[in-house]
LUMPASE-482172 format. One record per atom (N, C-alpha, C): x, z, y; residue number from 1; atom name. Coordinates in Angstrom, 1 decimal. Layout:
X_Z_Y_NUM_CA
...
This chain:
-48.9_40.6_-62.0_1_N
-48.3_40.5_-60.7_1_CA
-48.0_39.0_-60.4_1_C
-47.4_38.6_-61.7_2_N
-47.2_36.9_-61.0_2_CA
-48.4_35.9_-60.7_2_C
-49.4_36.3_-61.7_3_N
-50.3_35.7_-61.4_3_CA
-51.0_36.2_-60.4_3_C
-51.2_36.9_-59.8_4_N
-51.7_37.2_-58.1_4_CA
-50.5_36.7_-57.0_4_C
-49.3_36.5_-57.0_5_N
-48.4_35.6_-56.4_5_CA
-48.5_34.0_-56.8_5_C
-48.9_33.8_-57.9_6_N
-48.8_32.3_-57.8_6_CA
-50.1_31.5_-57.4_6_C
-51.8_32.9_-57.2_7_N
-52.8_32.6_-56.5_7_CA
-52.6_32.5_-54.6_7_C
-51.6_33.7_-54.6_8_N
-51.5_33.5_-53.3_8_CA
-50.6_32.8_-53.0_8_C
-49.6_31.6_-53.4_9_N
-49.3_30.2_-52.9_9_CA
-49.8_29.6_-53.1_9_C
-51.6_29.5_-53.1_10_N
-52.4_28.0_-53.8_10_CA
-52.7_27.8_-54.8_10_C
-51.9_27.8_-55.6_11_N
-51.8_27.4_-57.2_11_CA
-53.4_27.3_-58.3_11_C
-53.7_26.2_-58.4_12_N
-54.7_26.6_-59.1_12_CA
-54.7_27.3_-60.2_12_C
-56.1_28.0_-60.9_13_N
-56.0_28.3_-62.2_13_CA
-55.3_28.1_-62.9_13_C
-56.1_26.3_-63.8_14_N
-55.2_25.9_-64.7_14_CA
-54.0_26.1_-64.6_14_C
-53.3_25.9_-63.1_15_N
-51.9_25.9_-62.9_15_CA
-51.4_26.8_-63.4_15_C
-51.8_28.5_-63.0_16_N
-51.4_29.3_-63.2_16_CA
-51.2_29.8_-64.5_16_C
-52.8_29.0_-65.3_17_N
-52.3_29.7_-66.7_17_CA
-51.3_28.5_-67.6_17_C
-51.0_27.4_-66.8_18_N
-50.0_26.7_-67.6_18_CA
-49.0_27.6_-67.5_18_C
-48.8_27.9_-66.2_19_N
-47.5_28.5_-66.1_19_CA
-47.0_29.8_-66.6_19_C
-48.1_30.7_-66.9_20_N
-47.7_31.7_-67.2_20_CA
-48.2_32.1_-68.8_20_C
-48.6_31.1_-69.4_21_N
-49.1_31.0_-70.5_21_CA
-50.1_31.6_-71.0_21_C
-51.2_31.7_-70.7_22_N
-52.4_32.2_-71.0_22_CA
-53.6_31.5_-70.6_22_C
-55.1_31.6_-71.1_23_N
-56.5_30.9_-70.2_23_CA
-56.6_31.1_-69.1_23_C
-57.5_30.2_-68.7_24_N
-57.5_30.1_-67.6_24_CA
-58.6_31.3_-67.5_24_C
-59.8_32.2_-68.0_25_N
-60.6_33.3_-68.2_25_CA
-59.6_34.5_-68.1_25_C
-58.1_34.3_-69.2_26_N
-57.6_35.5_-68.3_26_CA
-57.4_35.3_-66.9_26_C
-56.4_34.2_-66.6_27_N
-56.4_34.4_-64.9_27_CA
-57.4_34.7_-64.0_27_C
-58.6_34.7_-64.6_28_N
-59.7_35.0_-63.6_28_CA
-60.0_36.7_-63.6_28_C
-60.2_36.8_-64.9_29_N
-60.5_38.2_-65.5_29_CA
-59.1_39.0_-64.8_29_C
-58.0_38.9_-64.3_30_N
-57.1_39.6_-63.6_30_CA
-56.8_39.3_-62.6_30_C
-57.3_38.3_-61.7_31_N
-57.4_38.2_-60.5_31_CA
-58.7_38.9_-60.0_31_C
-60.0_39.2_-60.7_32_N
-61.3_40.0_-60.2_32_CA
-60.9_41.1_-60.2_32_C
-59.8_41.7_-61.0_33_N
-59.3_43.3_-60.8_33_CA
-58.8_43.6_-60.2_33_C
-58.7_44.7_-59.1_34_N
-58.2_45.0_-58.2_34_CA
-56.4_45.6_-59.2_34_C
-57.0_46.5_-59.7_35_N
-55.5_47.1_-60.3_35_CA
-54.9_46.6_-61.4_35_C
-53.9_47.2_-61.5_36_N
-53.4_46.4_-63.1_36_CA
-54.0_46.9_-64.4_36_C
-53.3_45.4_-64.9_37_N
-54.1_45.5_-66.2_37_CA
-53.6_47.0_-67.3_37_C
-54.6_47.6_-68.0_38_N
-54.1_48.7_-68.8_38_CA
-54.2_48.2_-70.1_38_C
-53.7_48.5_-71.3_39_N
-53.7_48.1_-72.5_39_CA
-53.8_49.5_-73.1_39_C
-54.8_50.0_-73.9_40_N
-55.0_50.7_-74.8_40_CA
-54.6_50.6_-76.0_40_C
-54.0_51.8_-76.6_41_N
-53.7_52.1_-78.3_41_CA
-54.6_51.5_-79.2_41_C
-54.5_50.9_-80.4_42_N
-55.6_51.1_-81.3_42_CA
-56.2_52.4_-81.5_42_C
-57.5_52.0_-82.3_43_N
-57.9_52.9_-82.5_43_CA
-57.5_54.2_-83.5_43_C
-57.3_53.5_-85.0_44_N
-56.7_54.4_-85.5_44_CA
-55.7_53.5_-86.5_44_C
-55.0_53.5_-86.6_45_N
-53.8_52.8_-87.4_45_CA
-54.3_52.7_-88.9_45_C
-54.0_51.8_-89.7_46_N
-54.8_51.7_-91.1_46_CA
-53.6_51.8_-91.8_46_C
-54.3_52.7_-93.0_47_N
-52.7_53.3_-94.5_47_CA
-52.6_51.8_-95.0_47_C
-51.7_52.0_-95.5_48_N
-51.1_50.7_-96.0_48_CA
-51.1_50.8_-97.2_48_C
-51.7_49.1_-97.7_49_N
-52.4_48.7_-99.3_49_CA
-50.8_49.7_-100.4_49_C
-49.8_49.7_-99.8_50_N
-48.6_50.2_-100.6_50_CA
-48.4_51.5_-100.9_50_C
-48.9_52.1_-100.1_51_N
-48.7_53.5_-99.8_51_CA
-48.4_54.0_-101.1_51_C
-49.8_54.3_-101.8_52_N
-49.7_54.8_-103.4_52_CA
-48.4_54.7_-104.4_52_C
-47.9_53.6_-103.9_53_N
-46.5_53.1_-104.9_53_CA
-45.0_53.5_-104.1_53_C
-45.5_54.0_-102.7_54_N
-44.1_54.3_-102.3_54_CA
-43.2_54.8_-102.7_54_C
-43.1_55.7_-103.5_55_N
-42.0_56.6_-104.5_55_CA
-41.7_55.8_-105.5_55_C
-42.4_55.4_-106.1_56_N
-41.7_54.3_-107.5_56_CA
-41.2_53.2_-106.8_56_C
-41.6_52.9_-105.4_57_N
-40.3_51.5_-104.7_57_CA
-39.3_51.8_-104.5_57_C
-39.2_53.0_-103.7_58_N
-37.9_53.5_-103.3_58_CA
-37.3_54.1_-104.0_58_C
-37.8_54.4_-105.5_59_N
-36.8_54.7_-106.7_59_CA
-36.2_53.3_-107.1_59_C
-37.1_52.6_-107.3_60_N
-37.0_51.5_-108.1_60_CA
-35.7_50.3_-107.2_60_C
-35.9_50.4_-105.8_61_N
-35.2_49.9_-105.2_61_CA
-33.4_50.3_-105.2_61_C
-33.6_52.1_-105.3_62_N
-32.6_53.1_-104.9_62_CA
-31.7_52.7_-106.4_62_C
-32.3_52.3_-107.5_63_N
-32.0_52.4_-109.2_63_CA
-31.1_51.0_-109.2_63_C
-31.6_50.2_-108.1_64_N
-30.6_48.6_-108.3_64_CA
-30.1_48.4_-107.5_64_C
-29.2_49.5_-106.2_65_N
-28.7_49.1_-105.4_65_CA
-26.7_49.4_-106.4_65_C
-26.1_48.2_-105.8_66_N
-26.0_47.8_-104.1_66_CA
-26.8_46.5_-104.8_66_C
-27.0_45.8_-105.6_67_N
-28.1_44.5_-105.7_67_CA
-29.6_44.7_-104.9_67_C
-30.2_43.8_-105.1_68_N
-31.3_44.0_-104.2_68_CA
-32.5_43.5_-105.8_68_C
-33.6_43.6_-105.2_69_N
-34.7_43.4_-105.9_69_CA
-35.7_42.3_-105.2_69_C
-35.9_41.3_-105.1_70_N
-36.7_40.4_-104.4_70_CA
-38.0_41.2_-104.4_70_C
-38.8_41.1_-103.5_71_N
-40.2_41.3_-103.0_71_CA
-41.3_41.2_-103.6_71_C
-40.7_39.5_-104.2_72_N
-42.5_38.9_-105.0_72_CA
-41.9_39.7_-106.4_72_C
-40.6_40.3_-106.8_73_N
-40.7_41.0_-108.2_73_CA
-41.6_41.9_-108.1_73_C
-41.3_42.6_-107.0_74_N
-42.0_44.3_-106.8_74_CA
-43.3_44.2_-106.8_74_C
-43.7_43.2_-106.3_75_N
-45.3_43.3_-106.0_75_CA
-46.2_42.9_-107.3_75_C
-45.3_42.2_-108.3_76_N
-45.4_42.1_-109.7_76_CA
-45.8_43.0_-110.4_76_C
-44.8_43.6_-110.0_77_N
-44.8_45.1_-110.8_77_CA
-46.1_46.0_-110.5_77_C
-46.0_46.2_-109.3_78_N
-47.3_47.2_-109.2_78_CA
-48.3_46.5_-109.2_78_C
């Protein structure tokens, strides 16, 4: 929306995308669309490299609380 208000006070491209921080190919690419822009979901979310160890972290973490366990130890470990 702003960038269709800051075309319709003149504003050039470049202007627009200084101003609103993006290329100047987006400003164009959303000014040639009539409607707004839609953003789609990914497609499918990816398991995580950790998954397999989640129960020995959350023991392992649950076993040294209230201390904590730094990050780069854990990743040590597994």
């Amino acid at each position: 929306m702003q960038i269709r208000i800051l075309h319709k006070q003149g504003k050039s491209l470049r202007a627009i995308a200084c101003e609103v921080g993006c290329s100047v190919n987006t400003v164009r690419k959303y000014l040639a669309t009539q409607d707004a822009p839609t953003f789609r979901p990914a497609a499918t979310p990816r398991e995580s490299i950790l998954k397999p160890f989640e129960a020995y972290l959350r023991e392992r973490i649950a076993s040294a609380a209230p201390d904590w366990i730094p990050a780069t130890v854990l990743w040590r470990e597994i």
